[in-house]
C-alpha positions in Angstrom: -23.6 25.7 1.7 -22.5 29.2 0.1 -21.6 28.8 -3.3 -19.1 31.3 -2.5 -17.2 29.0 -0.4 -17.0 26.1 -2.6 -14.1 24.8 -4.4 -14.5 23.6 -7.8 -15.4 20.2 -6.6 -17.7 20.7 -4.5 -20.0 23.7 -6.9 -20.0 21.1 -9.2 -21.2 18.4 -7.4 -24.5 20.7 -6.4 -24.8 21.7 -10.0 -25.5 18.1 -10.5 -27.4 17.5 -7.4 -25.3 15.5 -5.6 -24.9 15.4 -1.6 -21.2 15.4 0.4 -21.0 12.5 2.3 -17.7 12.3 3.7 -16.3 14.7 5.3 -13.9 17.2 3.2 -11.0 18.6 4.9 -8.0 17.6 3.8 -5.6 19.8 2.2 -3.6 18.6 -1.2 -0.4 18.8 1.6 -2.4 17.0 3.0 -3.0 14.4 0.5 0.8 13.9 -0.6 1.7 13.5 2.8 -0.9 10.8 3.9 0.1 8.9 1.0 3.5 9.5 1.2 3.3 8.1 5.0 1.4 5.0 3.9 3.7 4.4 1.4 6.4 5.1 4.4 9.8 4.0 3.4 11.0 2.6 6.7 8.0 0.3 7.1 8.7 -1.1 3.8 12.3 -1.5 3.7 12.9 -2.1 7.8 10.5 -5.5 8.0 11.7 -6.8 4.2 15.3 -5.7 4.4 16.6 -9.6 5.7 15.1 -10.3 1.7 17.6 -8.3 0.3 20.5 -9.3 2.0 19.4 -12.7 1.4 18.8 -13.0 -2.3 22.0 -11.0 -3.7 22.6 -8.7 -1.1 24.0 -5.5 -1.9 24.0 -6.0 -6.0 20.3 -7.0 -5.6 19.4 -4.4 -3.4 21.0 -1.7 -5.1 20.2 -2.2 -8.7 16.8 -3.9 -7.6 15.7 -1.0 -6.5 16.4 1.1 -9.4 14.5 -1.3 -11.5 11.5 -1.6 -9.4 11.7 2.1 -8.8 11.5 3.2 -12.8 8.3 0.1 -13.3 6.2 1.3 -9.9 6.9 5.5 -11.4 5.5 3.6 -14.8 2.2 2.8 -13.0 2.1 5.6 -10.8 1.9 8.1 -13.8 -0.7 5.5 -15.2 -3.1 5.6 -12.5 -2.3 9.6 -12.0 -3.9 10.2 -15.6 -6.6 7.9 -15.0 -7.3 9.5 -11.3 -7.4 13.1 -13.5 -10.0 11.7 -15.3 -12.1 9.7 -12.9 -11.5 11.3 -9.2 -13.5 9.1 -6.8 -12.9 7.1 -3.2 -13.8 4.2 -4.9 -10.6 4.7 -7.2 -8.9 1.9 -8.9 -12.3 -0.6 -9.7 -14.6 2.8 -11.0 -11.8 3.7 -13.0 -12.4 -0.2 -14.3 -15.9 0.3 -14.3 -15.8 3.5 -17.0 -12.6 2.3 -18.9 -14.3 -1.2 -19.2 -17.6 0.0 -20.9 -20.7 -1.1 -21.6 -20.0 -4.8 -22.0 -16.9 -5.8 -19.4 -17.8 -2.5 -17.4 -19.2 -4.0 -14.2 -17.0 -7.4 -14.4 -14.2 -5.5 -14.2 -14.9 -3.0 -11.7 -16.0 -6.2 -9.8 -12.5 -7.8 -10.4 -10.7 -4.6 -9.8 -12.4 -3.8 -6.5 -12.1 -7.4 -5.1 -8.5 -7.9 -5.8 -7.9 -4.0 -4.6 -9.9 -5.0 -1.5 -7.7 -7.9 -1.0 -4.6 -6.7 -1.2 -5.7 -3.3 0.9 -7.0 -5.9 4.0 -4.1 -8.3 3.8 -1.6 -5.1 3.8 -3.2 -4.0 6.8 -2.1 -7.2 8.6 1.3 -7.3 6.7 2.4 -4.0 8.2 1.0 -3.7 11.9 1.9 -7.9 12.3 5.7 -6.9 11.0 5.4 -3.7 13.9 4.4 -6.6 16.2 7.2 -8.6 15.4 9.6 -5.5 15.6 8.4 -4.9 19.4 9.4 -8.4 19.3 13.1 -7.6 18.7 13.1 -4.4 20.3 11.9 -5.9 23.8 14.9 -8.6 22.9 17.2 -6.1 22.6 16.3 -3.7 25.5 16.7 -6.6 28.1 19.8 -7.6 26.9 19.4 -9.5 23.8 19.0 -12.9 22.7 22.6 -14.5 23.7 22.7 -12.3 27.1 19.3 -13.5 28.8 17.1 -11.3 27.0 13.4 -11.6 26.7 12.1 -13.1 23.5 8.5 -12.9 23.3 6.2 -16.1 22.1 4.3 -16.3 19.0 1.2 -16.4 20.8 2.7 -12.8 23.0 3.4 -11.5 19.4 0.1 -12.0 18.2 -1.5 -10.4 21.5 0.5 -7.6 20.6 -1.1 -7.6 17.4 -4.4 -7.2 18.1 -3.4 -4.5 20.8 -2.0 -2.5 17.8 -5.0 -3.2 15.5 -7.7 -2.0 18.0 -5.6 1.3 19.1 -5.6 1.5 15.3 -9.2 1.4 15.0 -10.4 3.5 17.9 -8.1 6.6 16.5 -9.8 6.2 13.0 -13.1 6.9 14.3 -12.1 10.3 14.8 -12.7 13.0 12.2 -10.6 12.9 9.3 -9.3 16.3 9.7 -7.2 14.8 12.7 -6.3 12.6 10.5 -5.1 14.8 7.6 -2.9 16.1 9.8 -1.3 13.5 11.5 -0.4 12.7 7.7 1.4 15.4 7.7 3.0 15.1 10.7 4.0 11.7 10.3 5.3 12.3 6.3 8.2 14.9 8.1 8.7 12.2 11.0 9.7 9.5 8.1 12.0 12.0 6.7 13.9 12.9 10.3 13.9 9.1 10.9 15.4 7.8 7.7 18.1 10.7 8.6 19.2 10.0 12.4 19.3 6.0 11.6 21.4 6.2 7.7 23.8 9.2 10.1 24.1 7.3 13.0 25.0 3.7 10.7 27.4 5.7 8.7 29.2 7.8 11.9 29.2 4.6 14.0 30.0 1.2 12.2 32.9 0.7 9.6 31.8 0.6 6.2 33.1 -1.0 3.0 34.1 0.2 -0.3 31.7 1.8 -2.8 33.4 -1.4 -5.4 32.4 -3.6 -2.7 28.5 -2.2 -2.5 28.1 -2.4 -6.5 29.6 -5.6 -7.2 29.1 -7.9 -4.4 27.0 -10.7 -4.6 25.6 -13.1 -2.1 24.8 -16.4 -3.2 24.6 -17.8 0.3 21.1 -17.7 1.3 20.8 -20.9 3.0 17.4 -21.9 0.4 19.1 -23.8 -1.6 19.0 -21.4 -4.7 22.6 -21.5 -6.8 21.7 -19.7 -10.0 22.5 -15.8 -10.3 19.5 -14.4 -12.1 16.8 -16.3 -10.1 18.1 -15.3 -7.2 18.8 -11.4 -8.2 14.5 -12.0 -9.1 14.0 -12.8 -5.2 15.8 -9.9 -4.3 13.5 -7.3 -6.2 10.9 -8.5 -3.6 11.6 -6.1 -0.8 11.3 -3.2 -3.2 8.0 -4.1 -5.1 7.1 -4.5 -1.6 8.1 -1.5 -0.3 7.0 0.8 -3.4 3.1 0.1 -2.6 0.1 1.7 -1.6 0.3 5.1 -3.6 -3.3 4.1 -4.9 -4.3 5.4 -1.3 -4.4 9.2 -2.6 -7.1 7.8 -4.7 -9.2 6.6 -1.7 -8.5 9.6 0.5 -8.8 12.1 -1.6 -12.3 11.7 -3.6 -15.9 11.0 -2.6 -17.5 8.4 -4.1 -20.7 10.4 -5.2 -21.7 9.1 -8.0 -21.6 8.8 -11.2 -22.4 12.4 -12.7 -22.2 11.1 -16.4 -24.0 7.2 -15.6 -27.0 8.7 -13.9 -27.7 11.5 -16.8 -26.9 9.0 -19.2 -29.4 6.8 -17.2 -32.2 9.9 -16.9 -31.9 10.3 -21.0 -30.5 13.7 -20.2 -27.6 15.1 -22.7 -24.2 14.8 -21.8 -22.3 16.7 -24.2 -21.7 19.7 -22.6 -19.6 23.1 -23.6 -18.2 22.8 -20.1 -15.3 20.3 -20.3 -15.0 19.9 -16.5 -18.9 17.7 -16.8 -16.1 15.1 -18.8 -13.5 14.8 -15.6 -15.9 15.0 -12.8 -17.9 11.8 -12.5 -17.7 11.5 -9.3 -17.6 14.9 -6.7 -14.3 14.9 -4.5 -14.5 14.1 -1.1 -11.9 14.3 1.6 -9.2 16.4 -0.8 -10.4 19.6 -2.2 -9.8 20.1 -6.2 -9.6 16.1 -6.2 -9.4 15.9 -9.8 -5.9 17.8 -9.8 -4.7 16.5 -6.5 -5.4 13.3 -6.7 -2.5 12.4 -9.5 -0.4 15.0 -8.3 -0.6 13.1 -4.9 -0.1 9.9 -6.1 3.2 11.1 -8.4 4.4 13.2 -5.6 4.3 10.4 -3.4 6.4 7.9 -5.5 8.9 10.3 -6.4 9.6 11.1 -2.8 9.3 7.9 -1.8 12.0 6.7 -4.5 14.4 9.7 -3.1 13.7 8.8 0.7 14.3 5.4 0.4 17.7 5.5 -1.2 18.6 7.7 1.2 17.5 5.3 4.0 19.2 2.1 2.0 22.7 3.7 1.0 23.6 4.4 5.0 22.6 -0.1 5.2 24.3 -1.5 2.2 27.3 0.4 3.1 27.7 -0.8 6.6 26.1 -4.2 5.9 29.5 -6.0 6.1 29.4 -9.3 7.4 26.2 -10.3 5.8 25.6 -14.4 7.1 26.5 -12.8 10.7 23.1 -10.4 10.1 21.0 -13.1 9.1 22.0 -15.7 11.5 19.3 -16.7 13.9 21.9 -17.4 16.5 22.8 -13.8 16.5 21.5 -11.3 19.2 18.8 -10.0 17.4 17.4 -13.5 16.2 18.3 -12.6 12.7 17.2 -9.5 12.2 19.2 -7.9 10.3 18.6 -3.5 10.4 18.0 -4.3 14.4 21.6 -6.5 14.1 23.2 -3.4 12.6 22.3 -1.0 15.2 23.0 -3.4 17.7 26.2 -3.6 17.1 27.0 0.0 16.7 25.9 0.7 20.1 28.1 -2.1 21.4 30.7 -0.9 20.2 30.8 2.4 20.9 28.7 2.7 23.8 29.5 -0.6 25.4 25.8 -1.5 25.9 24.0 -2.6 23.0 20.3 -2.4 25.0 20.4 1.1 23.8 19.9 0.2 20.3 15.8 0.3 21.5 16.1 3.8 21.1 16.5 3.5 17.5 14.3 1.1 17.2 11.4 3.3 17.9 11.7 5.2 15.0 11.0 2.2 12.7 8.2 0.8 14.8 6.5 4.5 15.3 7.1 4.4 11.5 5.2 1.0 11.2 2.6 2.3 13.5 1.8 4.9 11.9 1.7 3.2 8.5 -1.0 0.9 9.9 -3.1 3.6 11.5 -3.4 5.1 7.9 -3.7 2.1 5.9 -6.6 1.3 8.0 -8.0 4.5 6.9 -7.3 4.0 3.2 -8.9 0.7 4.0 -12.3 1.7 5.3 -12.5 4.2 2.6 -12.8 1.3 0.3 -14.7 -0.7 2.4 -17.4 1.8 2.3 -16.9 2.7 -1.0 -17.7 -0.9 -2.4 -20.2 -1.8 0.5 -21.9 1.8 -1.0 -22.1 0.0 -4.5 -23.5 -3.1 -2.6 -20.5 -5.6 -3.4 -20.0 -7.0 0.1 -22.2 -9.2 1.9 -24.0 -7.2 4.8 -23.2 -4.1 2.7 -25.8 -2.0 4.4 -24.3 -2.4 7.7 -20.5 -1.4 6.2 -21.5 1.7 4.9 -23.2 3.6 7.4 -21.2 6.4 8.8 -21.0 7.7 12.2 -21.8 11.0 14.2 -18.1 12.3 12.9 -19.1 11.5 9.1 -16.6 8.6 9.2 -17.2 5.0 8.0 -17.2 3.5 11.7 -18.0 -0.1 10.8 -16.0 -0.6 8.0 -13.1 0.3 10.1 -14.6 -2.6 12.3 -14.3 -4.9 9.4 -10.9 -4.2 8.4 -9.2 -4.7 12.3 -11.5 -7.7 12.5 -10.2 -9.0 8.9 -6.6 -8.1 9.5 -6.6 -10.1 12.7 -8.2 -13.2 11.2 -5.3 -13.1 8.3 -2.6 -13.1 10.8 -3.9 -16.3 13.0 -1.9 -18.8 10.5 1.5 -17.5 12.3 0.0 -19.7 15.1 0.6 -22.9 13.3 3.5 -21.5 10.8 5.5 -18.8 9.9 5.6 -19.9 6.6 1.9 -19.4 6.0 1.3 -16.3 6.9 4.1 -15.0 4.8 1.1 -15.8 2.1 -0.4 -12.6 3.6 2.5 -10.1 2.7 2.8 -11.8 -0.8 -0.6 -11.6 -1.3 -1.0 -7.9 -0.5 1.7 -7.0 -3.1 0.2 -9.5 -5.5 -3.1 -8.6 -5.4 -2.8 -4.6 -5.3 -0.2 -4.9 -8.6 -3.6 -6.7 -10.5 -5.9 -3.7 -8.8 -3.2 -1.3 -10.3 -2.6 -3.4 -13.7 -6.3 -3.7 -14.5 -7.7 0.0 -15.0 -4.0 0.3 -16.7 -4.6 -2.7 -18.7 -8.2 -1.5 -19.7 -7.2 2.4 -20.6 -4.4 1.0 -23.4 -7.1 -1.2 -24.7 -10.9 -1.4 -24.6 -10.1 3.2 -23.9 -7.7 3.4 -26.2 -9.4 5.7 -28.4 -12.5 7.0 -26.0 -10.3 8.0 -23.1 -11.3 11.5 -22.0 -7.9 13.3 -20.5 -8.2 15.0 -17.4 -5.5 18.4 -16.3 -2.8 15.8 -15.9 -2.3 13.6 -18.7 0.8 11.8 -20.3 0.5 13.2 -23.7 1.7 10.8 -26.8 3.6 9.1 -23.6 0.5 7.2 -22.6 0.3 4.0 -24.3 4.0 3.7 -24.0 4.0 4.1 -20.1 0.9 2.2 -19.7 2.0 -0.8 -21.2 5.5 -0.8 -19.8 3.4 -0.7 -16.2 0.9 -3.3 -17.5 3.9 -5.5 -18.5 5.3 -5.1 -15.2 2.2 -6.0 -12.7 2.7 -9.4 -15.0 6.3 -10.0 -14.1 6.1 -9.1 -10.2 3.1 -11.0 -10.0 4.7 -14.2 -11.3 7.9 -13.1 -8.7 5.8 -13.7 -5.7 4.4 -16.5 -6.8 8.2 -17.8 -7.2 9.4 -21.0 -5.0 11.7 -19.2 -2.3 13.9 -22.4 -1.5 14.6 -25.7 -2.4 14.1 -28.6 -2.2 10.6 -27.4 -1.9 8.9 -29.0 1.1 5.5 -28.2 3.4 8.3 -26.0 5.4 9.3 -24.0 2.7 6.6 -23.8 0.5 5.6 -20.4 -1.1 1.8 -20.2 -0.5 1.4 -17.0 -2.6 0.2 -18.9 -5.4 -2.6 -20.8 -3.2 -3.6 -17.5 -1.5 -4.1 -15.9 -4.7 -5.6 -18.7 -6.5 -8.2 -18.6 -3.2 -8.9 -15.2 -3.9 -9.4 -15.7 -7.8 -11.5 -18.4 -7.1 -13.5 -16.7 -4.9 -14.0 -13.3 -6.7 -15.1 -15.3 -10.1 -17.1 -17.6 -8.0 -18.8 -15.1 -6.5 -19.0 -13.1 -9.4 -20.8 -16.4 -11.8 -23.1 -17.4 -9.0 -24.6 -13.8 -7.8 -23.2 -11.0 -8.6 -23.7 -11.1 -12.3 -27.3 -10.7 -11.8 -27.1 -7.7 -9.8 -24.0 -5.8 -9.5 -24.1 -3.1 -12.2 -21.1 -1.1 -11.4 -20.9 2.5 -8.7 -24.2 2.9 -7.4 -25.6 6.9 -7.8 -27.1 8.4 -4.8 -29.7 10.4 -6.7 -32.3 11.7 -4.4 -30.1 12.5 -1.4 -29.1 16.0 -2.7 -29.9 18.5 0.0 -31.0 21.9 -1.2 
């Protein structure tokens, strides 16, 4: 290629002799917007909104947010500072690998990339399952809903449906990712216009109650069992953390994980200390995002900070109209309980004298949901073939090769396979799958906690600052973010009802003691003797 038509990324990446593997296209609009959209307000708050109205309602929702909105901006300026300084696809568990060391360097990349994987595959499920159980209600609603004859599809329909959506999902991602970069886009404005015409059409249509009312009301009737005040404001936080996830994926998209500029001279005996200061911030060249080592933690910050704006927007328009909250959550009701699809429902009942036209609206949450998991199975592979790249996966070889569009092909196999395979408990309960959503949230906060965790200790003093930093700011930020990942973990891992019975039981703690098991398991009995950290692709360098 023309040196002349390089960015800065990519002329340094030849200066070392490095080769691009994936394909770079996509714009720094393009970035924010792709991680915005995965982020995507409406598929976090629409599916997890019943959890709100359920533990606290409008107090817990309101003021929940806040508080999970200042702790998830916390970690997102974290990880923006490290992504400055370490821009790569394999992200969170190479940042791990060079903040770690020598000594824990590999172990915790190893940690980090296992628990990011984790929560990355279960997400996958968590969002398209919640679109198939949206079509669910929206199919209710259209013929009629559920106390009028309407059609209420079986578990075993819903998770049909399922895999229909995963496999549409992984047939588009084989396409180049340019396409991709700009349905990102597209689908980051679409969010926007849809949080809009649903929060108008709630506030024009369906009476609303006071703003005294909205800050100070408190529902204690949840129906689990749970009497005390401050447990059950805790629950209520969970549909945020929920919801404010996945901004890691600018970190995935945006950088190729080529390898290692700094380990492999180190590794040749060559000098490192260099008068350039970019050979300090450029371990890795970027990938799929031009100038990757700016826009990555612009992306990442961008994308919260919207994301916090949007969905306030989107939840003010609910809280406000959410009146009559046991009549949302009652499975009796028309919608079976769901509570967003109860509220539009109703507006269209009363005002348009059929309520089947609520469907309408409901489109723009599923589209939004769809979309969502057509991205995060992007953001997926890319991590797939990141870590099968540094050998980490069983079959590795296989997972990384990339096909005739420069796109990881089979680990976006892997992923629609995996995501289907984690849904399959819904078959024999509801209960268990909800293991998968926790787990996803649990398990990406650890994958975001970790680098965090490792750059306010072991890097405390050694950690090279990339264009974005926080300044003195670091160490306070960091462990405010660090101390947070430790409190929502132990949230989700929280007994949701009681008494607690085989019905009611939370099986987040057993999922993620599964997957703790299994990464340290894993880790004693093989990959300690030959995992060493982000394999370098010397040798593939074309000229």
């Amino acid at each position: 290629m023309d040196a002349a038509k390089m960015d800065s990324g990519q002329r340094r990446l030849q200066e070392l002799g490095y080769k691009q593997e994936l394909k770079r296209s996509m714009s720094p609009l393009g970035n924010v917007a792709m991680c915005f959209s995965i982020i995507s307000i409406i598929s976090g708050i629409t599916p997890t909104y019943n959890t709100g109205l359920r533990y606290g309602g409008p107090v817990s929702i309101v003021y929940g947010w806040l508080i999970v909105c200042f702790f998830s901006l916390c970690i997102a300026l974290s990880l923006a500072e490290i992504c400055s300084a370490y821009p790569t696809s394999g992200g969170l568990y190479f940042w791990s690998y060079k903040l770690g060391g020598r000594r824990w360097g590999a172990f915790t990349a190893w940690m980090t990339g296992w628990f990011n994987i984790a929560g990355m595959w279960s997400g996958t499920a968590s969002v398209n399952f919640s679109l198939a159980l949206l079509l669910q209600v929206t199919i209710l609603v259209s013929t009629g809903g559920s106390n009028e004859g309407g059609y209420y599809a079986s578990k075993y329909v819903v998770v049909c449906l399922y895999g229909g959506i995963l496999v549409l999902c992984g047939l588009i991602n084989v396409l180049g990712i340019r396409w991709l970069s700009w349905l990102g886009t597209v689908v980051g404005f679409l969010n926007i216009l849809g949080v809009f015409v649903i929060g108008i059409f709630l506030l024009a249509i369906l009476p609303r109650q006071s703003a005294q009312t909205v800050f100070t009301s408190f529902n204690e009737e949840n129906g689990a069992g749970i009497h005390s005040k401050p447990y059950i404001f805790l629950l209520g936080l969970l549909m945020s953390q929920y919801t404010l996830l996945g901004y890691d994926s600018a970190a995935h998209m945006v950088f190729d994980h080529h390898l290692f500029a700094q380990h492999l001279l180190l590794h040749s005996g060559v000098e490192t200390v260099a008068p350039d200061p970019d050979l300090q911030i450029i371990s890795f060249d970027s990938e799929e995002t031009k100038t990757a080592d700016k826009t990555g933690g612009y992306g990442i910050i961008g994308a919260v900070l919207g994301s916090v704006l949007l969905g306030t927007i989107y939840l003010l328009p609910l809280v406000f109209t959410s009146i009559d909250v046991p009549h949302l959550l009652d499975p009796g009701n028309d919608t079976k309980g769901y509570a967003i699809a109860q509220l539009l429902y109703n507006g269209f009942e009363s005002h348009f004298h059929d309520a089947r036209w609520s469907f309408l609206l409901l489109i723009i949450p599923c589209g939004g949901l769809y979309f969502c998991g057509l991205l995060s199975v992007t953001t997926t592979s890319r991590m797939t073939y990141a870590f099968s790249r540094d050998g980490a996966l069983p079959l590795s070889r296989f997972w990384h090769k990339l096909n005739g569009k420069e796109v990881p092909g089979n680990a976006v196999f892997l992923c629609v396979v995996v995501a289907f395979c984690l849904a399959l408990p819904y078959l024999a309960s509801e209960v268990a799958f909800q293991a998968t959503v926790s787990i996803n949230t649990i398990s990406l906060d650890i994958a975001y906690g970790l680098p965090i965790l490792l750059r306010v200790t072991f890097a405390r003093r050694n950690f090279v600052r990339g264009p974005f930093h926080l300044g003195r700011f670091s160490l306070i930020i960091g462990w405010l973010a660090v101390s947070w990942v430790m409190v929502s973990t132990v949230l989700f891992c929280l007994p949701v009802a009681y008494p607690v019975t085989i019905e009611t039981l939370n099986y987040a703690p057993v999922a993620l003691g599964g997957v703790s098991m299994f990464t340290l398991g894993y880790w004693f009995l093989s990959g300690r003797h030959w995992f060493q950290g982000p394999v370098p692709n010397i040798g593939s360098a074309e000229a």
